[in-house]
Each structure stands twice: as structure tokens, then as C-alpha cells.
C-alpha positions in Angstrom: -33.6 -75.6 -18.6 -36.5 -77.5 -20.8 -34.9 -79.2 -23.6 -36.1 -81.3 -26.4 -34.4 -83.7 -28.4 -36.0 -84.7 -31.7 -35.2 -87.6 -34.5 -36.8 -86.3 -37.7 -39.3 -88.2 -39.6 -38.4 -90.7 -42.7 -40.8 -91.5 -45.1 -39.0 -95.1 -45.6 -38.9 -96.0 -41.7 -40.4 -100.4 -42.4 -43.8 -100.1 -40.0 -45.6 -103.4 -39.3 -49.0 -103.1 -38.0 -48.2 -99.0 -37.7 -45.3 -99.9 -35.6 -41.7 -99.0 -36.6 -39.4 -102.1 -35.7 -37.3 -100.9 -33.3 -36.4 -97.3 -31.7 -33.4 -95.8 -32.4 -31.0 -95.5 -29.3 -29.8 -91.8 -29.9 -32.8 -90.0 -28.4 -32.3 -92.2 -24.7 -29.0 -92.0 -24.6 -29.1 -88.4 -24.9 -31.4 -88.1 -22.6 -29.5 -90.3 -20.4 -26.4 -87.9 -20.9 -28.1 -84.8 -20.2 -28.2 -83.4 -16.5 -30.8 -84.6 -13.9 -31.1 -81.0 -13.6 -32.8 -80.3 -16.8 -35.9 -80.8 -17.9 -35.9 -83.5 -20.6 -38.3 -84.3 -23.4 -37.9 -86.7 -26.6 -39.9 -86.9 -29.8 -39.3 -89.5 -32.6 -41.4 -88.0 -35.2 -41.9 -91.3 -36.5 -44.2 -92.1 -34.3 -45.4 -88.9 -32.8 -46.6 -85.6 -34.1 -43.9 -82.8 -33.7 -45.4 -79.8 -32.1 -43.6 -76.4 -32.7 -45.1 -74.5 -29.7 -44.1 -76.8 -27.3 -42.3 -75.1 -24.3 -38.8 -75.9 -24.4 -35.0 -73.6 -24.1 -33.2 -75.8 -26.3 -34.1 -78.0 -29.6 -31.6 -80.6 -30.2 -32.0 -82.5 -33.8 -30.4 -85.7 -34.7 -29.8 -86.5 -38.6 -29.5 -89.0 -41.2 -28.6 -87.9 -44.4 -32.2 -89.5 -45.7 -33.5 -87.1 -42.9 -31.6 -83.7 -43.1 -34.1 -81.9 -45.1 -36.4 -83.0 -42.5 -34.0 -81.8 -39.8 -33.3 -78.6 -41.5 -37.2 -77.4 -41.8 -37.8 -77.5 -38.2 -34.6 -76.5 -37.2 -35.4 -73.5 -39.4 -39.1 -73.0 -37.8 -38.0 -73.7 -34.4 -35.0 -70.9 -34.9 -38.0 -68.6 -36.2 -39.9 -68.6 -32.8 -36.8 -68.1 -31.0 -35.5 -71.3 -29.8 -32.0 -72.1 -29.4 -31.4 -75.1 -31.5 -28.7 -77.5 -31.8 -27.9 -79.9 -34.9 -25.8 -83.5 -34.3 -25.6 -86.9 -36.1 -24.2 -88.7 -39.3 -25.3 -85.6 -41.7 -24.2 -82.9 -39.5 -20.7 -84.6 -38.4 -20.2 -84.9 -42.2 -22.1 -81.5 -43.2 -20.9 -79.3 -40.6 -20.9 -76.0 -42.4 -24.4 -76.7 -44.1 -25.8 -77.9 -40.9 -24.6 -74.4 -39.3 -26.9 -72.3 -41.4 -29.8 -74.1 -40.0 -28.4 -74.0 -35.9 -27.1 -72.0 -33.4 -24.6 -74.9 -32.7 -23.6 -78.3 -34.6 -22.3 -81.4 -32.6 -19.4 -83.0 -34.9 -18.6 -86.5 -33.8 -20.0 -88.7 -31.0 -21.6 -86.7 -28.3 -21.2 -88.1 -25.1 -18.4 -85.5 -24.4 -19.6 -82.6 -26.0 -23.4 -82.8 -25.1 -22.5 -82.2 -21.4 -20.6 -79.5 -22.0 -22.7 -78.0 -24.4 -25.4 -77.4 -21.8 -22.7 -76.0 -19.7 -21.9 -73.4 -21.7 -25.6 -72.4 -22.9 -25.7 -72.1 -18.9 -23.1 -69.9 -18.9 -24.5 -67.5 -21.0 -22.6 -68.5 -24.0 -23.1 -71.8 -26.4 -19.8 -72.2 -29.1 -21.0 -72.5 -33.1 -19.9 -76.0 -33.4 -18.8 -78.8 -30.5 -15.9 -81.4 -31.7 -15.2 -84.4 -30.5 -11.6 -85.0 -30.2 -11.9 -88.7 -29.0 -13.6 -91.8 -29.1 -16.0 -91.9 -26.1 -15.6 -94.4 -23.6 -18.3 -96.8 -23.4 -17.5 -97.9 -20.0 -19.8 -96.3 -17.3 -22.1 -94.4 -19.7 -25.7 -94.2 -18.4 -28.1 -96.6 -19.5 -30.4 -94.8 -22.4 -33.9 -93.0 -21.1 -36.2 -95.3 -22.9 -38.9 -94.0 -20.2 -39.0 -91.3 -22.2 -40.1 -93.5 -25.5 -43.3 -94.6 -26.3 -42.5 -98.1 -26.5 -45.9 -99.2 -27.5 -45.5 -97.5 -30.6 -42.0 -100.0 -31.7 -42.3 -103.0 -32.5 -39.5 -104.7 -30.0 -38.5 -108.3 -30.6 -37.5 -109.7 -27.4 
């Protein structure tokens, strides 16, 4: 399966020298979670254009509250061409029901058990409304995040 994980753009994102300061670790971690099976992609629109006919089975969207409006439009145009899409993060944890009228799933809660198992399911034939976490995830033996998948030229990473 092609999937594609996606942080929306923020307007207010602090660029020096058209560099964000640092990438956020949710898109290679997720990455890292998902199955060596699939087919992984990763687009921080903060740095990259978005492209809508990009081949991909699955669009996952991660979301801040300042970026949920973001998150919802191409949730919304991705679900127009067909896509499967899946909603997680702050806003939808807290906005679950909102967030449902823009996905075919919402992850509430941390993901590192439900992202798995999500995928499972969509394999299955089958992929539940909404995916809650019940516990705390155990950091302990967690891959390390994909930040391959980054373009790290385009951060500006203090070492």
C-alpha cells in the first residue's frame, strides 16, 4: 500500500533564511511506525508544495488546532478524488466528531498503537471510523523516526 502522511501548512511557522527551525517529529515517527511493507511518503507543507494527484492508497493528516482548517481542506479534496484519508493529532484527539466529517477514520490519542493496526484493518478490507488509544504508549523499543524521509536541508537544525 502507498501511503502519505502530511503536516499541514501554518502561516506563523518562525523561518530564518527560508528555513523553519526545526522539523517536527510526528511525520518520522510515523513513518518509522508504519510497516516496511508499505510504501511510505512524507510531506511537511511547510516546506514543500502539497500535490493532490500524487499516487498514494492512504492520506494520513496530522493537526494543530492553528492548522485544522488547513487539514480539513485537503482532507476534503483528497476524499473528492477518492483517497482514503485518515485524521490524527492534538485537534482531532480533542475534535473527534468534527474531524470525522472531513475522514474516513480519526486517530484519538497517541498513535503508536493504533497506527499499526489501522493499516491492518484497511488491509483487511475494512478501516473502523475512529482508532482510540486506551494507553499511554511505551517509549521503550519504539523505532527511531524516518528523518530520511525529511528534507533536512530545508530546517534549520541546531546541532
Amino acid at each position: 500500500m502507498k501511503i502519505l502522511i502530511i503536516q499541514p501548512y501554518h502561516k506563523s511557522n518562525v523561518k530564518t533564511r527560508g528555513r523553519i527551525y526545526m522539523s517536527q517529529l510526528t511525520l518520522p515517527l510515523m513513518a518509522a511506525l508504519t510497516p516496511s511493507k508499505h510504501q511510505v511518503s512524507v510531506i511537511d507543507e511547510n516546506v514543500e508544495p502539497l500535490d493532490f494527484n500524487v499516487d498514494a492508497d492512504l492520506i494520513s493528516i496530522t493537526a494543530l488546532t492553528p492548522t485544522a482548517p488547513r487539514a480539513y481542506e485537503i482532507a476534503d479534496e483528497f476524499r473528492r478524488r477518492g483517497k482514503k484519508v485518515v485524521l490524527g493529532g492534538v485537534h482531532p484527539s480533542l475534535m473527534a466528531e468534527e474531524a470525522a466529517a472531513h475522514a474516513d477514520a480519526v486517530v484519538v490519542g497517541e498513535s503508536e498503537d493504533s497506527w499499526p493496526q489501522l493499516l491492518a484493518d484497511l488491509e483487511d478490507g475494512g478501516m473502523q471510523s475512529r482508532y482510540l488509544a486506551e494507553v499511554k504508549p511505551d517509549l521503550v523499543g519504539l523505532p527511531m523516526p524516518r528523518r530520511d524521509l525529511m528534507k533536512e536541508d530545508a530546517y534549520l537544525n541546531i546541532p
